[in-house]
C-alpha positions in Angstrom: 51.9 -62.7 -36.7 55.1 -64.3 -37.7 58.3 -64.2 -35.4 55.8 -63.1 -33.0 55.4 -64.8 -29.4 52.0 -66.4 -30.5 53.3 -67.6 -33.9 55.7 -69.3 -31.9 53.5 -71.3 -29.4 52.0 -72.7 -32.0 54.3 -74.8 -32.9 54.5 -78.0 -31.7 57.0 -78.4 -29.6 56.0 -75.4 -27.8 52.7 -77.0 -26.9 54.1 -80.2 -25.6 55.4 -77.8 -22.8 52.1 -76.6 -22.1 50.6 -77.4 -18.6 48.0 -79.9 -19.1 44.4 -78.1 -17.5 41.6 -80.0 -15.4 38.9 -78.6 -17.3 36.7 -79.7 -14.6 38.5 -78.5 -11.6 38.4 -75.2 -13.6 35.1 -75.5 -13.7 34.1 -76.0 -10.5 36.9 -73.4 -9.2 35.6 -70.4 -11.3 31.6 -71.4 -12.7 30.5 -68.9 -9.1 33.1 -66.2 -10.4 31.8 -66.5 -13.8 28.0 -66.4 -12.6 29.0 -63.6 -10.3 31.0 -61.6 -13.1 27.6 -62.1 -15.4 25.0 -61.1 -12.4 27.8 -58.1 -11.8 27.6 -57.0 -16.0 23.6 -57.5 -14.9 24.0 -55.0 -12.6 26.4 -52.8 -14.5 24.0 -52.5 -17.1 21.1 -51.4 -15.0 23.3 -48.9 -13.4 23.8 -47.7 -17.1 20.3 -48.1 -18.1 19.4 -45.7 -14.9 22.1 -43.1 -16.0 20.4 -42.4 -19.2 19.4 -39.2 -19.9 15.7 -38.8 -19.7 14.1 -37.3 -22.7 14.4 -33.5 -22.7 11.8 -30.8 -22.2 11.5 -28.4 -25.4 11.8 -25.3 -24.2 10.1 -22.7 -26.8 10.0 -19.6 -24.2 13.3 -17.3 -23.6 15.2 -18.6 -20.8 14.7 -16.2 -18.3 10.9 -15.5 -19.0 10.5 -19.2 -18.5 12.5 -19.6 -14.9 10.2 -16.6 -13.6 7.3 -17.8 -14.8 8.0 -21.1 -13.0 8.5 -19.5 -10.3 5.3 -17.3 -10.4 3.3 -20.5 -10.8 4.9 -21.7 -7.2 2.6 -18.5 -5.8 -0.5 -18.9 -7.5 -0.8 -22.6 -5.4 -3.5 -23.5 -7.8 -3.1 -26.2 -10.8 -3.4 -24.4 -14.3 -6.1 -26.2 -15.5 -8.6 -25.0 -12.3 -7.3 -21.6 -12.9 -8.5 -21.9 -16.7 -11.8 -23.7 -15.2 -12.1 -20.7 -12.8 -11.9 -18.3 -15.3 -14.2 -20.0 -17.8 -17.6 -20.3 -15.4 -16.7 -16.9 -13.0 -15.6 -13.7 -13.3 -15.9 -11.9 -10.2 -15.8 -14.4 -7.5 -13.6 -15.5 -4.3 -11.4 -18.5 -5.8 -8.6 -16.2 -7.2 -7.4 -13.4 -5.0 -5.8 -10.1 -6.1 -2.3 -11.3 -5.7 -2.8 -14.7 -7.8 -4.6 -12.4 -10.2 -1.9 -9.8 -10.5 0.9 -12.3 -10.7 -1.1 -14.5 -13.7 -1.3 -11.0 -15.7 2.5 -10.9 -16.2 3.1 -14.3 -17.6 0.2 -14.2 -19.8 1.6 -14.9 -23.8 2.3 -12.9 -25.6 1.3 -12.9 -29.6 4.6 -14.1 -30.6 4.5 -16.8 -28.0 1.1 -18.1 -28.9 2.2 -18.2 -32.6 5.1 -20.0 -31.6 3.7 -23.1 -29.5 0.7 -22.9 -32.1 3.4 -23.7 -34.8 4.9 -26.6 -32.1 3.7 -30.3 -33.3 5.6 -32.3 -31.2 4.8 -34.2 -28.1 3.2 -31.4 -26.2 4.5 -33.6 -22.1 7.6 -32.9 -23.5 7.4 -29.3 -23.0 8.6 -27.4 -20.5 6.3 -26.0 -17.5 6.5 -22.2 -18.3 5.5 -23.7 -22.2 2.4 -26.1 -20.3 1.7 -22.8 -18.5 1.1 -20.6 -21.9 -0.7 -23.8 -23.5 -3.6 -23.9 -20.6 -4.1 -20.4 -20.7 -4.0 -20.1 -24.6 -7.2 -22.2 -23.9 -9.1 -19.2 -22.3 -10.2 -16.2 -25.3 -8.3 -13.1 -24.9 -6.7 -14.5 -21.7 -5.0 -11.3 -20.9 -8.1 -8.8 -20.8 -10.2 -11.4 -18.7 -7.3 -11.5 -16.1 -7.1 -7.5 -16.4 -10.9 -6.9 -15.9 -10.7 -9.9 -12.8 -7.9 -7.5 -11.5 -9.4 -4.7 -12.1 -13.1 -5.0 -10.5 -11.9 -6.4 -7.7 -9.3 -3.8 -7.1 -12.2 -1.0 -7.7 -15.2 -2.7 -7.0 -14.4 -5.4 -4.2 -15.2 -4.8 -0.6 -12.8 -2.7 1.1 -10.3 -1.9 -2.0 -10.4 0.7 -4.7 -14.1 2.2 -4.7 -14.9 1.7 -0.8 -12.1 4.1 -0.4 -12.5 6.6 -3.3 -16.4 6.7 -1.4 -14.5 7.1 1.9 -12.3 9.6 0.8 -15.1 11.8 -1.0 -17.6 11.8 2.2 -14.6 13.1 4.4 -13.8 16.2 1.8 -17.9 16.9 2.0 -18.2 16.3 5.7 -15.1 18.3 6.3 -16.2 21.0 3.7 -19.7 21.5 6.1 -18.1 20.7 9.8 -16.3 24.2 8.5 -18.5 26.6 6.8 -21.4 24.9 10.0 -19.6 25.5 12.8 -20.1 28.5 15.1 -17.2 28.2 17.8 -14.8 28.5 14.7 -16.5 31.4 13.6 -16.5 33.1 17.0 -12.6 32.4 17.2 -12.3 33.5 13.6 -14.3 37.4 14.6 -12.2 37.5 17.9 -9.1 37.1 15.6 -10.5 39.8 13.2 -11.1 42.1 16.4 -7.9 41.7 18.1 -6.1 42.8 14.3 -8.2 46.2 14.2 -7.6 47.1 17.5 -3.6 46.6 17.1 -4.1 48.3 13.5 -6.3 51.2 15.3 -5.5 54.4 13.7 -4.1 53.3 10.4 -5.6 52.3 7.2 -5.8 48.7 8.2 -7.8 49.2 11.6 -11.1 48.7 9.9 -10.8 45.8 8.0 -14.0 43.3 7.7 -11.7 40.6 7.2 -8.6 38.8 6.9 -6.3 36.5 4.6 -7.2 32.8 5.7 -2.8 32.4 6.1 -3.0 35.2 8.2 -4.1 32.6 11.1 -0.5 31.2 10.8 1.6 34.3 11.3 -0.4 35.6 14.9 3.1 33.8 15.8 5.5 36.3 14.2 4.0 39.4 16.5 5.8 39.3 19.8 5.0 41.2 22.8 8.1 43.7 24.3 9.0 40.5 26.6 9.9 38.6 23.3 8.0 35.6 24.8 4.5 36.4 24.4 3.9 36.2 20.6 -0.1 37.8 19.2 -1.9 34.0 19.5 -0.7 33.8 23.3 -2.6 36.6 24.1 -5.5 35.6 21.4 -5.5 32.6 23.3 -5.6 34.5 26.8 -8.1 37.0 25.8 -11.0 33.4 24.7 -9.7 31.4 28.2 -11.0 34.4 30.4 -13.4 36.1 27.7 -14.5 33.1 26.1 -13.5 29.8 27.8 -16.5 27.7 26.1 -15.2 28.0 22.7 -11.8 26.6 23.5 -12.4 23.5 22.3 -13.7 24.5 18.7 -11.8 21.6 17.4 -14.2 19.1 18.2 -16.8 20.9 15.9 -14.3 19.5 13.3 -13.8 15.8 13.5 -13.5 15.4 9.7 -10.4 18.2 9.4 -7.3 16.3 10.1 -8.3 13.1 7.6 -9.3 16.2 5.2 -5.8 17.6 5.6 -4.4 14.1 3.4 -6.6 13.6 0.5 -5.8 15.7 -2.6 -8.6 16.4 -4.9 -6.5 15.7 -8.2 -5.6 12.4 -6.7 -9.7 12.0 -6.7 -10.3 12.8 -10.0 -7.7 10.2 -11.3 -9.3 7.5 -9.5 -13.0 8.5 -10.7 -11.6 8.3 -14.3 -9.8 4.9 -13.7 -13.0 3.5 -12.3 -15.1 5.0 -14.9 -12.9 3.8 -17.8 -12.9 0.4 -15.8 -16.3 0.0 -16.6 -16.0 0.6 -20.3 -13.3 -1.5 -20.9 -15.7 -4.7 -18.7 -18.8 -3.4 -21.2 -15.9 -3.8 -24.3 -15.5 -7.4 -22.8 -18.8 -7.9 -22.4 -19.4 -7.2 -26.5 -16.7 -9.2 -27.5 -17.4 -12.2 -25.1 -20.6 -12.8 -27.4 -18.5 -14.3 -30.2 -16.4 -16.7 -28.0 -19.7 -19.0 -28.0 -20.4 -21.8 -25.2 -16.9 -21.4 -23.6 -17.6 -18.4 -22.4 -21.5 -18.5 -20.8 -20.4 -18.8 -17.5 -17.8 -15.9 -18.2 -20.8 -13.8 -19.6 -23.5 -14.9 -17.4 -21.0 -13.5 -14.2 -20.2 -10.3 -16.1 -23.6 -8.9 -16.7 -24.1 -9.9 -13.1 -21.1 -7.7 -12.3 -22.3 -4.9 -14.3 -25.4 -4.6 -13.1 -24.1 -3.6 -9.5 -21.0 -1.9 -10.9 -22.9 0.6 -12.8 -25.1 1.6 -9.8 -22.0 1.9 -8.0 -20.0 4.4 -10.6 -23.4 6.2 -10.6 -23.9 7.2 -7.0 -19.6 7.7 -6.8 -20.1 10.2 -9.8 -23.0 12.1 -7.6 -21.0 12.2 -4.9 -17.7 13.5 -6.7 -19.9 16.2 -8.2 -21.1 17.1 -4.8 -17.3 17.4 -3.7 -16.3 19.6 -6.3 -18.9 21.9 -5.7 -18.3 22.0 -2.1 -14.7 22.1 -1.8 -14.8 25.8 -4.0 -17.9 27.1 -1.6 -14.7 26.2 1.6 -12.2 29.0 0.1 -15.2 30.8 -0.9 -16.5 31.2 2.7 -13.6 32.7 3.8 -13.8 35.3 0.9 -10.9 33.3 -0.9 -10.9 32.7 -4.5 -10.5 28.7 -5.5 -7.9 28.7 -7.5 -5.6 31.1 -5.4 -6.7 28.9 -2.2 -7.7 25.6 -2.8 -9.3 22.6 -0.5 -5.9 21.3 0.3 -4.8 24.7 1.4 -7.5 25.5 2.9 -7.9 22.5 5.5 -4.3 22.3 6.2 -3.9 26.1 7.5 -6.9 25.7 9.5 -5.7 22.3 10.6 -2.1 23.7 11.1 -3.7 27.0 13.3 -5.9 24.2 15.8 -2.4 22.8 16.3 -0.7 25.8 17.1 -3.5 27.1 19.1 -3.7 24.1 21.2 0.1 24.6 22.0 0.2 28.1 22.8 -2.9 27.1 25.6 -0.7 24.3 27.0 2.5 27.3 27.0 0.3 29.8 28.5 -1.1 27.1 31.1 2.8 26.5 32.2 3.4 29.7 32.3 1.0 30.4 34.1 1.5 28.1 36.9 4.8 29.2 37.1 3.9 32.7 38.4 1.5 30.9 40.9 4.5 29.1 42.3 6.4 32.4 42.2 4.1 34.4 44.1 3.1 31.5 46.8 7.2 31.3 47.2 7.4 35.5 47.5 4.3 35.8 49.6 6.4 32.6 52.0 9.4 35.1 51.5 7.3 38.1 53.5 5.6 35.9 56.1 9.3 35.0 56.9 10.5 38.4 57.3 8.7 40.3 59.8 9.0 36.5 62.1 12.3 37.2 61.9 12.7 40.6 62.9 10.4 40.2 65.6 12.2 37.2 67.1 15.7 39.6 66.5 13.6 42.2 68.3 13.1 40.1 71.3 16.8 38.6 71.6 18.7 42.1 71.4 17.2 43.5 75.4 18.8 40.0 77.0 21.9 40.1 75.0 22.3 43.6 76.2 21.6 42.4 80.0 24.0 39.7 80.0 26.5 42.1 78.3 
C-alpha cells in the first residue's frame, strides 16, 4: 500500500483538501435509492431462488424404453393405480379394452428391471414416470401373464373377435361343403357337361367316360368352334338356355360358395390350437393364482367365472371343427377326387371360378345374340326396300320414254 494513491490520501494534508459531505443531505438524497437497491437484491434473489434446479427424477430404466413407455401411458388414459385396481378385482370385464391391454403388455418389467427398482431405496416421488409405471405394476403377481390371458380371452373369447369368427368361418366351410354335394341344378349342369364331352369324344377311347376331372370345368374355354369365337362353354351354355333354361341360375343353390372360396383350412387349425392352448395357459393361471392369497380373490373369483363359459365354448368349436374336417374330404370325394390331390380350397374355388365364367359367357352369348336380331331386322328392312324401289323405277321409265 505504500507509494500507492490510497497511502497517499491518508495523509494529512491530503485530507484537508477533502470536500466536506452533508451527511444528511446524503441521506435524504440516496436513503429511496438505497431502499430501492435492497428491495431490487430482494428481487434478485427470488429470481435466483426460482431458477434453481428442481430436484431430479432418478431414472433407473434405459433411456429410450422409458420415453416410450411414457408415451404408451399417454394411450391407456387411465391412472396406473386404477389399472392395478382393475386388474386385481376383474379379469374379463369392459374397463380395459384390447388396445390398452395390448399396449400395457409391452412395457411390463422385465426381471432385471424389477430387481433393479427392488434394489432402489431412495425417495421413490423422485422417480421418473416410466420407473412409477413399473412400481404400480410390480404390485400386481405375475403382471405380465394376467395382462396376456386379459388379452388373450378377449381376443378369442369376447363378442365379435377371435372365436365368433373361427365359429363363423367353420359353419360357412360346412354349409358350403352341403349347398354342394345337396344341390340338384349343379348336378344337372355337371351330367350335361359330362354329356356334351362324350358326344365330342364319340368314337374314341374317351367317348364313354362316366366322369370328368373337377379342373376340367375351367378348360370348356380352350375348345373353340371353326369361327374362333364360340369356345365349348358358349355352346354348353346355349344348349341349358333352350334345353334347360330353369337351371341357369344354379348359383343361387350356393350362397355359401364365394365366402368358402377365402378361408383356408390350415389357417383353421392354427386358430383351434391357439384357442385351445389359450385355455391351458388361463387353467395354469388359475393354479398359480391360489398362492397369491387375498390379492388376488377378485382375480380368481372372475377367472373361474371365465372358465366356466370358455370351456363350453372350446367344446362345441372342437365339435364343429371335427365336423369340418370330415366334410371338407367327403367335397373332393363327391366329385370322385382324392383329398389330398384336390383339397377344399381347390375345390370351391374352380367351382366358384366356373359360376363366374359361366355367368359371362351367358351375358356374351345374350349380346351376341341380339346382335343378329338387329342384323336380320336391318336385312329383312334391306329387302322390303328393294322391290319398292324397282317398282317405283318400273313406273317412271313409260313417262320418261313419252316425254323423250
Amino acid at each position: 500500500m505504500q507509494g500507492s494513491l490510497w497511502a497517499d490520501s491518508q495523509k494529512q494534508e491530503e485530507q484537508s483538501r477533502c470536500v466536506l459531505w452533508s451527511f444528511s443531505f446524503l441521506g435524504s438524497l440516496f436513503s429511496a435509492a438505497v431502499l430501492n437497491a435492497a428491495a431490487g437484491g430482494d428481487r434478485a434473489g427470488g429470481r435466483r431462488a426460482s431458477l434453481v434446479p428442481k430436484q431430479e427424477k432418478v431414472l433407473l430404466i434405459e433411456h429410450r424404453r422409458a420415453y416410450n413407455c411414457e408415451i404408451m401411458l399417454t394411450k391407456v388414459k387411465m391412472p396406473l393405480p386404477e389399472v392395478v385396481v382393475t386388474l386385481r378385482k376383474q379379469y374379463y370385464g369392459t374397463v380395459l379394452d384390447v388396445d390398452q391391454v395390448d399396449n400395457l403388455i409391452k412395457f411390463c418389467p422385465t426381471k432385471e428391471e424389477m430387481e433393479t427398482l427392488k434394489n432402489y431405496t431412495g425417495d421413490k416421488e423422485c422417480l421418473g414416470k416410466c420407473e412409477q409405471c413399473f412400481l404400480e405394476m410390480m404390485k400386481v403377481p405375475r403382471v405380465e401373464s394376467k395382462f396376456l390371458l386379459n388379452f388373450s380371452s378377449r381376443r378369442r373369447f369376447g363378442q365379435n373377435y377371435f372365436v365368433s369368427d373361427l365359429r363363423e368361418n367353420l359353419v360357412i366351410v360346412n354349409e358350403a361343403s352341403a349347398e354342394v354335394k345337396e344341390s340338384p341344378k349343379l348336378k344337372r349342369v355337371m351330367q350335361t357337361v359330362l354329356s356334351l364331352g362324350n358326344a365330342l369324344n364319340q368314337g374314341t377311347a374317351r367317348g364313354a367316360a362316366i366322369g370328368f376331372r373337377l379342373d376340367s370345368l375351367l378348360k370348356l374355354t380352350e375348345t373353340r368352334a371353326r369361327n374362333s369365337r364360340t369356345t365349348l362353354l358358349h355352346y354348353l351354355c346355349k344348349i341349358v338356355s333352350e334345353k334347360m333354361p330353369e337351371i341357369l341360375d344354379f348359383d343361387k343353390e350356393l350362397p355359401h360358395l364365394e365366402a368358402a372360396t377365402k378361408i383356408q383350412l390350415k389357417a383353421l387349425a392354427e386358430e383351434m390350437q391357439a384357442v385351445s392352448k389359450g385355455l391351458e395357459k388361463v387353467e395354469q393361471e388359475l393354479t398359480a393364482s391360489e398362492n397369491d392369497g387375498a390379492v388376488s380373490d377378485g382375480f380368481r373369483k372372475s377367472l373361474k367365472s371365465f372358465l366356466d363359459t370358455a370351456e363350453a365354448e372350446v367344446r362345441t368349436l372342437a365339435s364343429l371343427y371335427s365336423e369340418v374336417g370330415h366334410n371338407a374330404d367327403s367335397l373332393a370325394r363327391y366329385f370322385n377326387e382324392d383329398p389330398a390331390r384336390c383339397p377344399f380350397e381347390q375345390a370351391v374355388s374352380i367351382i366358384f371360378n366356373f359360376i363366374v365364367m359361366f355367368k359371362r359367357a351367358l351375358e356374351e352369348n345374350s349380346k351376341l345374340a341380339e346382335m343378329e336380331r338387329k342384323k336380320a331386322e336391318k336385312e329383312a328392312d334391306k329387302g322390303k326396300v328393294l322391290p319398292l324401289r324397282r317398282e317405283l323405277d318400273g313406273l317412271l321409265s313409260p313417262r320418261q320414254s313419252r316425254i323423250a
